[in-house]
C-alpha positions in Angstrom: -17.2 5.4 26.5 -17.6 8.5 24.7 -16.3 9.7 21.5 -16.2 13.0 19.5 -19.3 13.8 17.7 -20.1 16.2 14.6 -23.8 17.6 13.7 -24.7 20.9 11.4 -20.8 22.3 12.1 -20.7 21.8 15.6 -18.2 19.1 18.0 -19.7 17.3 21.2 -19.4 13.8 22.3 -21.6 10.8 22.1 -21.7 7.7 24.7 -20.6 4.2 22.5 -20.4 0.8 23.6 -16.6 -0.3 23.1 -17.0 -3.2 24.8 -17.1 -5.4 21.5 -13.8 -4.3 20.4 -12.0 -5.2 23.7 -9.6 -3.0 25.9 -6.1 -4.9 24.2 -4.1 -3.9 20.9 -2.9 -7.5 19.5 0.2 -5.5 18.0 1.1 -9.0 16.2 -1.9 -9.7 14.5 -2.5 -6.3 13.6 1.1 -6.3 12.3 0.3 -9.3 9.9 -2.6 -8.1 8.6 -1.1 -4.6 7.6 2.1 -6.7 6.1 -0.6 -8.8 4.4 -3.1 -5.6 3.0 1.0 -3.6 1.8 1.6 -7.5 0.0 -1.5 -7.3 -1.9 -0.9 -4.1 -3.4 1.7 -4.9 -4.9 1.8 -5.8 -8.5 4.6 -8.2 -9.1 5.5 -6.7 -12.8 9.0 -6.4 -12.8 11.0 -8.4 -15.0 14.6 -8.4 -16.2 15.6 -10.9 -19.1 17.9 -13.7 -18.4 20.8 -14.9 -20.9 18.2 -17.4 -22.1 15.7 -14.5 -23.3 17.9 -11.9 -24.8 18.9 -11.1 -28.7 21.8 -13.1 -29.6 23.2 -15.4 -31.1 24.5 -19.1 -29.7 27.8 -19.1 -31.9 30.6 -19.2 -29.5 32.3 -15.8 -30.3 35.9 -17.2 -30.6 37.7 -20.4 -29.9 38.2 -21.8 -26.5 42.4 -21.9 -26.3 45.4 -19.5 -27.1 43.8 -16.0 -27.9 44.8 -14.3 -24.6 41.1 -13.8 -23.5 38.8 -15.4 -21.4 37.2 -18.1 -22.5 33.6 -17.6 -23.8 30.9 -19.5 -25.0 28.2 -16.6 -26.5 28.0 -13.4 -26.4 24.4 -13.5 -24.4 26.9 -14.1 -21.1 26.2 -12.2 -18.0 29.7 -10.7 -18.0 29.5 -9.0 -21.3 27.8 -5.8 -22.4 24.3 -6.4 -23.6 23.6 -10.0 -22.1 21.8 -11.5 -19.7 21.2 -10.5 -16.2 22.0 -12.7 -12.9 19.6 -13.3 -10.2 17.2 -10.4 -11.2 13.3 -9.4 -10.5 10.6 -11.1 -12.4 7.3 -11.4 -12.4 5.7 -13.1 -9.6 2.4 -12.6 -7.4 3.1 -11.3 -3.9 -0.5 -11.7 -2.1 -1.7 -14.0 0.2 -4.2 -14.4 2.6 -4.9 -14.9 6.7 -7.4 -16.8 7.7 -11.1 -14.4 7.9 -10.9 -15.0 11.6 -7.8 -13.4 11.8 -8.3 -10.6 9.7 -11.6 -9.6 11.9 -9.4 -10.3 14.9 -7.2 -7.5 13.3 -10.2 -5.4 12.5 -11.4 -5.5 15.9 -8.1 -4.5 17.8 -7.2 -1.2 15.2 -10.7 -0.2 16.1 -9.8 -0.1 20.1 -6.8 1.4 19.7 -8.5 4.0 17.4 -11.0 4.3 20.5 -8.2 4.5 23.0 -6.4 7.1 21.4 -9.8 9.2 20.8 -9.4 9.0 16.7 -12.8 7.9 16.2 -15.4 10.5 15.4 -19.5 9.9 14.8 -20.4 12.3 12.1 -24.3 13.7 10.8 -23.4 15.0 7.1 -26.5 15.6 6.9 -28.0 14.9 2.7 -26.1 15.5 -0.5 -28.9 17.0 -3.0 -25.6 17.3 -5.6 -21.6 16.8 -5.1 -20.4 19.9 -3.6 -16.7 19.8 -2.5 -17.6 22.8 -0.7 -19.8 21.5 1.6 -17.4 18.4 2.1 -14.6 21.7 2.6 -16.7 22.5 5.7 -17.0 19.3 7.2 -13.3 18.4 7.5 -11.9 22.4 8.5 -15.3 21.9 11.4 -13.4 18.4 12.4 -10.0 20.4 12.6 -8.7 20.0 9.0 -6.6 16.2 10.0 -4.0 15.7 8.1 -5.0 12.3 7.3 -9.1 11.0 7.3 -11.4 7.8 6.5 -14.7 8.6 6.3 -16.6 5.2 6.9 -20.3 5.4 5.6 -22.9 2.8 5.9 -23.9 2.4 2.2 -22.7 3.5 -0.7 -23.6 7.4 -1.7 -22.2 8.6 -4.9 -22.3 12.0 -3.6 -20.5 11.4 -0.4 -17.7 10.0 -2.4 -17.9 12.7 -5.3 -17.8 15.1 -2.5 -14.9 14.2 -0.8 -12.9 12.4 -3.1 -10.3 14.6 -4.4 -9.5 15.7 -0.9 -5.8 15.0 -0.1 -5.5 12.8 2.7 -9.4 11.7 2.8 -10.1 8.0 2.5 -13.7 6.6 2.0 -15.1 3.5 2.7 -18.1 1.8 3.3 -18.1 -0.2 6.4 -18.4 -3.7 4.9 -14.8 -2.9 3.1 -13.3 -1.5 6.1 -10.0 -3.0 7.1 -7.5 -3.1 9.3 -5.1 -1.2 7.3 -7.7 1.4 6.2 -8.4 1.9 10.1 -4.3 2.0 11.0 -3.6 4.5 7.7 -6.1 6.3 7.9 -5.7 9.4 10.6 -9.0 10.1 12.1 -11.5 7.7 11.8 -15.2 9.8 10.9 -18.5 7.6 11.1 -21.9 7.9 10.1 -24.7 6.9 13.0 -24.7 3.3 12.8 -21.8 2.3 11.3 -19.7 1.4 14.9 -22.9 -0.9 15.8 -22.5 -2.4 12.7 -18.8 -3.0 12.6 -19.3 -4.2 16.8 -21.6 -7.0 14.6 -19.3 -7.4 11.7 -15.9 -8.3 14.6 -17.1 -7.3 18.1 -16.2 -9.7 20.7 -19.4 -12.5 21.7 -21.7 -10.9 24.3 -22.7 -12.4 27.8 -25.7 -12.9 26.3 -24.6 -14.4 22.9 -22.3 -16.9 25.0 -25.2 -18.0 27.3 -27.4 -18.8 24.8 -25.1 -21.0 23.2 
């Protein structure tokens, strides 16, 4: 199929295998991994103290009968100012993990439907002598200024990513990081030369070939 393409400011297109990545969204599996990438994030820290864990006393405040007031046994209770809270937060860890099959699987299918909508670009940046956020300026208001980009590169370059990092909205990554939730969040996809090949090897489907020789 072809794809949009990006050399020295100009757009054209470029002919890609996407036969790796099938012709089907799994909506389900991408789903989980998402739900699984959002549950990693998130740090687990809040914590409310109990009536066991706050300041106070265990002296029973007053004596159980004929007072007029409810009875209470310290002042730490739920029920009174300054004590303990019921049933709240605390700390916990919230990640997990799918199987590494299942997580290419999810890989795989955001990069079709990436492909099928046409939000996959291959880009030339051409060489970073120095970070210049100007040149990085150019290359995104040349690719239609997206409200939302992950620029995928095949190695790690300093400059790249000092480049374009304070861009709102720009995401980089480096092809053996990629994700599905970095492909699904992440607008339009931009790719150096390579880097689809390399993610058809990372969690392409088997080739005819690959499946005859086994």
């Amino acid at each position: 199929m072809q794809v949009k393409s990006y050399k020295s400011g100009s757009l054209g297109v470029v002919e890609i295998d996407e036969a790796p990545f099938g012709d089907k969204v799994l909506y389900r599996t991408l789903k989980d991994a998402v739900t699984m990438h959002q549950a990693n994030q998130r740090q687990g820290t809040t914590n409310v103290r109990g009536r066991s864990e706050v300041r106070g006393t265990n002296k029973k405040p007053y004596r159980q009968k004929h007072t007029g007031r409810a009875r209470a046994g310290d002042c730490k209770s739920p029920i009174w100012r300054g004590g303990g809270v019921v049933f709240g937060p605390h700390r916990r860890d919230y990640s997990y993990h799918m199987p590494a099959k299942a997580r290419r699987v999810a890989l795989r299918t955001a990069l079709a439907g990436k492909l099928k909508d046409d939000e996959v670009c291959v880009a030339d940046l051409g060489s970073f002598s120095a970070p210049s956020a100007r040149s990085a300026r150019k290359v995104i208001s040349d690719l239609g200024t997206p409200r939302r980009m992950t620029l995928v590169l095949g190695e790690r370059d300093e400059l790249v990513w000092k480049s374009f990092r304070n861009f709102p909205g720009v995401t980089i990554r480096i092809a053996e990081e990629l994700c599905a939730y970095d492909v699904v969040a992440g607008g339009l996809i931009v790719t150096q030369a390579g880097v689809l090949e390399a993610l058809a090897g990372r969690v392409g489907l088997p080739t005819a070939t690959a499946e005859g020789g086994s």
